[in-house]
C-alpha positions as CSV (number, residue, x, y, z in Angstrom):
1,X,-23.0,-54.1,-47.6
2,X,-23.1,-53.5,-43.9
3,X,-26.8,-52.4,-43.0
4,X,-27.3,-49.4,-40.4
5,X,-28.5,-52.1,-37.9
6,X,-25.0,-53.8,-38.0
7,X,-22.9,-50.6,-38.1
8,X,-25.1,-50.3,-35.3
9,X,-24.9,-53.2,-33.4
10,X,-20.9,-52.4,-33.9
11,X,-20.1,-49.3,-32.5
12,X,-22.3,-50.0,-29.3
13,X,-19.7,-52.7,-28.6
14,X,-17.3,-50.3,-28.1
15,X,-18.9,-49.4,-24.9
16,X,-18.7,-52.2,-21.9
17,X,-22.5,-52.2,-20.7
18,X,-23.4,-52.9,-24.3
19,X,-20.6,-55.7,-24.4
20,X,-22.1,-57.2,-21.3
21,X,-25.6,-56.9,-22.6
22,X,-25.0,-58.9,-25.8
23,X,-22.6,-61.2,-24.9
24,X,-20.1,-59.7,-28.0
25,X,-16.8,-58.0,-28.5
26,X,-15.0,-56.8,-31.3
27,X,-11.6,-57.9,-32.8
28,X,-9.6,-56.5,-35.7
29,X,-7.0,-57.6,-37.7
30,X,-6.0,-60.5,-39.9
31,X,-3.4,-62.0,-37.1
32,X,-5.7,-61.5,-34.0
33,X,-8.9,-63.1,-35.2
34,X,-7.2,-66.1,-36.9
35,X,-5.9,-66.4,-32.9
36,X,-9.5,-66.5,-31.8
37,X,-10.4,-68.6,-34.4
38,X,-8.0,-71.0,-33.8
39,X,-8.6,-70.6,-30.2
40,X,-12.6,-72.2,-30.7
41,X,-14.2,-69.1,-29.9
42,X,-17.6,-68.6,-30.8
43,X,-17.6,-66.2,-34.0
44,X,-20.7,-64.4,-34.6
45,X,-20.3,-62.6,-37.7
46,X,-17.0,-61.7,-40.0
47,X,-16.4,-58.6,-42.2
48,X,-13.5,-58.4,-44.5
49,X,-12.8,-56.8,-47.5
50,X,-10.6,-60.1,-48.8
51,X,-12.8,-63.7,-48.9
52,X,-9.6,-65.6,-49.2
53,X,-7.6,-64.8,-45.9
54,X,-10.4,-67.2,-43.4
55,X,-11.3,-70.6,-43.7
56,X,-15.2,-70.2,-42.5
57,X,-18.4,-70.8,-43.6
58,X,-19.1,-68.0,-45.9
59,X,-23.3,-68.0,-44.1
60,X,-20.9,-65.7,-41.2
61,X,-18.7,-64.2,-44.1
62,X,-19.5,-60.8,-45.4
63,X,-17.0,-59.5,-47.8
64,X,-17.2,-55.4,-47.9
65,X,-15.0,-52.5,-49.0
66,X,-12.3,-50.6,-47.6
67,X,-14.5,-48.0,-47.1
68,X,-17.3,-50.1,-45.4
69,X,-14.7,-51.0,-43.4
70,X,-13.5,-47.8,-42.6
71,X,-16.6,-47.0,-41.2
72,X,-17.0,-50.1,-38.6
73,X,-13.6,-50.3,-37.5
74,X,-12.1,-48.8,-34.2
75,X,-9.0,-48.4,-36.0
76,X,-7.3,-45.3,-37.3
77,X,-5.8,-47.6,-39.8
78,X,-8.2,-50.7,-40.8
79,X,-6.8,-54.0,-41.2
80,X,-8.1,-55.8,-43.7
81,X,-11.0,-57.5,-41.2
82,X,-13.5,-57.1,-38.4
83,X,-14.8,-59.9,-36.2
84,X,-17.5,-59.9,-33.9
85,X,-16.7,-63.1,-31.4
86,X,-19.0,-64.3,-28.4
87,X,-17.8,-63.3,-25.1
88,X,-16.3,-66.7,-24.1
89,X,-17.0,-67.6,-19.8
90,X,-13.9,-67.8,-17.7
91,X,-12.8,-70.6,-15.4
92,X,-12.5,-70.2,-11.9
93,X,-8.8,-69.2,-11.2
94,X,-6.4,-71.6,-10.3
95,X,-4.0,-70.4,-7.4
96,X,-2.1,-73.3,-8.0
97,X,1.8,-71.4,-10.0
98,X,2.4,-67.8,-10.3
99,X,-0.9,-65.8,-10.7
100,X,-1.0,-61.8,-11.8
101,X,-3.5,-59.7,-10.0
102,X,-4.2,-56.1,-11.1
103,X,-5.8,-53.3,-8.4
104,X,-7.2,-50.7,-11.0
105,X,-5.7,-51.2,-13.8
106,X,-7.3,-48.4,-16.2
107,X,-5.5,-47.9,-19.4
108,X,-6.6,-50.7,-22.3
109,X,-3.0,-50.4,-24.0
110,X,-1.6,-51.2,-20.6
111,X,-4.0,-54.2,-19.8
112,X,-3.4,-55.6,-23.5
113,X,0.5,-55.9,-23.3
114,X,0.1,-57.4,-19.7
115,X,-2.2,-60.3,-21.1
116,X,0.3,-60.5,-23.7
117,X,3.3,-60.4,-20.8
118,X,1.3,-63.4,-18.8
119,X,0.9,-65.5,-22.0
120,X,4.9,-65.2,-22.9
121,X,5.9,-65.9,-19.3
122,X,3.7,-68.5,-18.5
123,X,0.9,-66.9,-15.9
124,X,-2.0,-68.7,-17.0
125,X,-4.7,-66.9,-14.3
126,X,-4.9,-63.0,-14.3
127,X,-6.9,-61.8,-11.4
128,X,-8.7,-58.0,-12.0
129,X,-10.5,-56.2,-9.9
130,X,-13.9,-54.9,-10.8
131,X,-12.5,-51.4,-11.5
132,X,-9.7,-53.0,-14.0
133,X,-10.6,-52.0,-17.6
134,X,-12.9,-54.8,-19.4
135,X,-10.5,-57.2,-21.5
136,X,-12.9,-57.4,-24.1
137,X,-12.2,-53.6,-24.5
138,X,-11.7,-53.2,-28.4
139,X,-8.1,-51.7,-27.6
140,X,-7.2,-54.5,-25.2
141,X,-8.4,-57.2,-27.5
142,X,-5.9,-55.2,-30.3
143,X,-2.9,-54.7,-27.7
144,X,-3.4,-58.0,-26.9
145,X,-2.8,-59.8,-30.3
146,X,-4.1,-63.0,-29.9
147,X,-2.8,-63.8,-26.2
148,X,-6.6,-63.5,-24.6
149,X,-7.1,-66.7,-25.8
150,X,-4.2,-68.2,-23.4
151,X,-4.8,-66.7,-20.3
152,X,-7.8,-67.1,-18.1
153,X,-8.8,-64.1,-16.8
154,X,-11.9,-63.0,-13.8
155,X,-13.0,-59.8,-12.6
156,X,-13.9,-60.3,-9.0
157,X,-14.3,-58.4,-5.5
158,X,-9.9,-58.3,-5.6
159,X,-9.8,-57.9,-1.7
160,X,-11.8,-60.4,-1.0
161,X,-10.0,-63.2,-3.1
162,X,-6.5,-61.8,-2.1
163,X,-7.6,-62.4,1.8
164,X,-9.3,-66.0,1.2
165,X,-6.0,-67.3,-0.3
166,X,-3.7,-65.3,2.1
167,X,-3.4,-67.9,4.8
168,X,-2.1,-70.6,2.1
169,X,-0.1,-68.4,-1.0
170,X,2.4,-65.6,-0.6
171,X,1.2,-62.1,-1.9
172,X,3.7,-59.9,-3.2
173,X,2.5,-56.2,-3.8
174,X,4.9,-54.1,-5.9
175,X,5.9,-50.2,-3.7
176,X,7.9,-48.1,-4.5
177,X,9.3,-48.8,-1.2
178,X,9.9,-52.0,-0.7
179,X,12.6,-54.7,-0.4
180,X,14.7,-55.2,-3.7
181,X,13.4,-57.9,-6.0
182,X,16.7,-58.4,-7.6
183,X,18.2,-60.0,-3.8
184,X,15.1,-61.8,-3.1
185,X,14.7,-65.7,-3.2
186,X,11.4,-65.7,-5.1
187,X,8.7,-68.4,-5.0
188,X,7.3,-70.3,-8.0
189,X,4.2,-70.3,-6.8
190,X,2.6,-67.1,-5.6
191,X,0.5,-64.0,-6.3
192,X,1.9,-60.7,-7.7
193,X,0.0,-57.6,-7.6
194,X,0.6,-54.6,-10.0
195,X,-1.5,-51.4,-8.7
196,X,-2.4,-48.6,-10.4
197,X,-1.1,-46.3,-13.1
198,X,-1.7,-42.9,-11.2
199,X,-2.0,-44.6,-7.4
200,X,0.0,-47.6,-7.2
201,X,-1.9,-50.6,-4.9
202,X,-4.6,-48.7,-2.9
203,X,-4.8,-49.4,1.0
204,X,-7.6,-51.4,1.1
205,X,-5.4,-54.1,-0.8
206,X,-2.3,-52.5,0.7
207,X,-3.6,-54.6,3.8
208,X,-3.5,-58.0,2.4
209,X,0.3,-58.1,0.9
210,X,2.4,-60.4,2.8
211,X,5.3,-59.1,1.0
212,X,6.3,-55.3,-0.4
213,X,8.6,-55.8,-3.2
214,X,10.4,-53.2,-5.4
215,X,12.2,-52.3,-8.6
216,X,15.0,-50.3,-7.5
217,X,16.3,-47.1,-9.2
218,X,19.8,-47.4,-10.8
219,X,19.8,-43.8,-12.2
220,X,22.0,-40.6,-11.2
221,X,19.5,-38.1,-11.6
222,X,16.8,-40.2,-9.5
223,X,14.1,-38.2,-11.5
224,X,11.7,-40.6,-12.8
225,X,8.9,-40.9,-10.7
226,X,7.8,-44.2,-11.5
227,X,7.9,-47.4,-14.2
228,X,5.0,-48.0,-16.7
229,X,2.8,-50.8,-14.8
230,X,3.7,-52.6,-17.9
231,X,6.8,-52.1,-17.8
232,X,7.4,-52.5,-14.5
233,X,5.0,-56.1,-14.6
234,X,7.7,-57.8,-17.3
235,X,10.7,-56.7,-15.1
236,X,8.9,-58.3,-12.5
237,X,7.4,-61.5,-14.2
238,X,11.0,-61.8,-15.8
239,X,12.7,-61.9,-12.1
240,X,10.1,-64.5,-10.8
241,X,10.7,-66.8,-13.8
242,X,14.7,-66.6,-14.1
243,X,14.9,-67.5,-10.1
């Protein structure tokens, strides 16, 4: 049985300033919290309503009922378990190969499938700026699926780092004007900046792109205002990788 303390304890982590304070996040889902397991990350405490699916100590294990679970999970559908992991400490990034850097980034479903975009094309350092929505958001640990455990990831001051490493690494900033990324000759080392979902890059970080680079529009109508950010960041991680 899941006390009121825990249920507790487990719907304040939904909320980023109780995240921070405890040092916790939650993760749901038979396939993302073997991930984190797997991964060495400090479980806390595991609810599931079938004791056979995880190998741990059963002193962390609480088995419950669909119902129970129902009641913790942030899911419309619950799957068959909820974690509660500590929230591991990044490494400072390493400039060093292609890095992703995100001005703004607000929506967790976006965030998710670009952690899960740098993990498939090989961008181990994913650079947000302290407005960027928290990757230990329930959603973006879901959208995710297991890929936060591959890619190290920092919220910092995003103008500020962008302008210490501009004198040594190419910054690309993606415009909708902007020269054509399919007739570029692109680096393999360099940092690519994906603005925000309403705004695009604001000017503030505008300022510290050394190159504008676009996705150009192929269609007729030339209706569509603009690309998904996640969208458009696998179009544009996909270029960088196949030159």
């Amino acid at each position: 049985m899941v006390s009121k303390n825990q249920k507790k304890l487990i719907k304040s982590l939904y909320q980023k300033k109780y995240r921070k304070q405890h040092g916790l996040f939650v993760a749901e889902g038979k396939k993302v919290i073997k991930e984190l397991l797997e991964a060495k990350l400090n479980l806390q405490v595991l609810y599931t309503i079938d004791l056979s699916v995880f190998d741990v100590s059963k002193d962390i294990m609480q088995v419950i009922s669909e119902e129970e679970l129902k009641q913790i999970s942030f899911l419309t559908t619950p799957q068959t378990a909820l974690a509660i992991f500590s929230i591991p400490e990044s490494s400072k990034p390493n400039t060093k190969g292609l890095v992703l850097a995100l001005d703004d980034v607000r929506d967790p479903g976006n965030l998710g499938t670009i952690i899960r975009l740098c993990d498939w094309f090989g961008v181990q350092e994913l650079v947000c700026s302290k407005q960027t929505v928290d990757c230990f958001n329930p959603k973006v640990v879901q959208a995710t699926m297991g890929s936060i455990t591959r890619v190290n990831i920092n919220y910092l001051d995003l103008e500020e780092f962008l302008r210490s490493e501009k004198s040594t690494t190419e910054i690309f900033g993606t415009f909708m004007s902007g020269d054509n990324i399919y007739a570029q000759d692109l680096p393999e080392n360099g940092i690519i900046v994906m603005g925000n979902e309403a705004n695009g890059i604001s000017h503030r970080i505008a300022n510290t792109i050394t190159q504008r680079i676009t996705i150009p529009q192929f269609g007729i109508a030339q209706n569509t205002e603009s690309l998904n950010v996640a969208m458009a960041t696998s179009i544009i991680l996909s270029e960088f990788r196949r030159k």
